[in-house]
C-alpha positions, 0 to 999 in steps of 0.5 A, a space after each residue: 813878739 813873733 814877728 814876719 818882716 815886711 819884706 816876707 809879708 810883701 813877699 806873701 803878697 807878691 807870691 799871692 798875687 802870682 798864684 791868682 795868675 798862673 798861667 802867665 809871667 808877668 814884668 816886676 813893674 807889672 807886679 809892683 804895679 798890681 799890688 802896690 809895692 814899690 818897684 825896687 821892693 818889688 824887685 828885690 823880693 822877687 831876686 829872693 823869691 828866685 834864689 830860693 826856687 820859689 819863682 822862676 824867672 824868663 828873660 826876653 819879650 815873652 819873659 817874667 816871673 811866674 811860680 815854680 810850683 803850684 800854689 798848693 805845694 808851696 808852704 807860708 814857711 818856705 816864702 819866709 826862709 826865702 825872705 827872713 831864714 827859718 821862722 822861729 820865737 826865740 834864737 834858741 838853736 839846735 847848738 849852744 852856738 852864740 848863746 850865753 846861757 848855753 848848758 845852763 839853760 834848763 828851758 832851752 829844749 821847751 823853746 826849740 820845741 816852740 819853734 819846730 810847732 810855729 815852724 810846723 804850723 807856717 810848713 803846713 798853710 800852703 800859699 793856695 789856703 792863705 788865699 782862703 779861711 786859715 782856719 779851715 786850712 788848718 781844720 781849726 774848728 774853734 779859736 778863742 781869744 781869751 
């Protein structure tokens, strides 16, 4: 089964959180505090967040984290590398690399394809439409569950 952390999930919160308050910086405890996460989950992401450009920290009284982009421009897939590297279903990579199968596997090159689609879809929902309909986001008109 395809599945985020909880530490990216927290992180989708967190950065959630941030958009609906642009205009100011707010403490990690401020942010814990809001969304119920722990403090140093809290904080922990945020370092993540951080490294990967996705916030900005400010030091001093007026300090805290805010978004380095608007909500708009900054995709579900990039908080996820951040977090958890690159989204994808399977360990397929673009090398052999690690895998025991290696030049044997005749399905290899249908995975990798899988994962560059997930990873498209995740690429295309901005942080701004998961605040929103997903299915409108990504101009879905019908989704069947059967």
């Amino acid at each position: 089964m395809f599945k985020i952390s909880k530490l990216a999930d927290y992180a989708t919160v967190i950065m959630h959180w941030l958009s609906q308050h642009a205009d100011a910086r707010f403490s990690a405890t401020v942010i814990s505090e809001q969304t119920g996460i722990a403090a140093p989950t809290v904080s922990k992401i945020l370092k993540l967040l951080n490294d990967a450009g996705l916030v900005t920290s400010t030091r001093g009284a007026q300090g805290g984290y805010h978004l380095s982009s608007p909500a708009e421009q900054i995709s579900v897939a990039a908080i996820i590398s951040a977090i958890d590297g690159r989204p994808k279903l399977t360990e397929c990579g673009d090398h052999h690399d690690g895998c025991q199968l290696g030049p044997h596997c005749e399905i290899r090159g249908n995975w990798q394809y899988i994962n560059k689609v997930v990873y498209k879809v995740l690429d295309n929902l901005s942080l701004q439409d998961m605040g929103g309909s997903v299915l409108e986001a990504l101009g879905e008109q019908h989704v069947s569950n059967g």
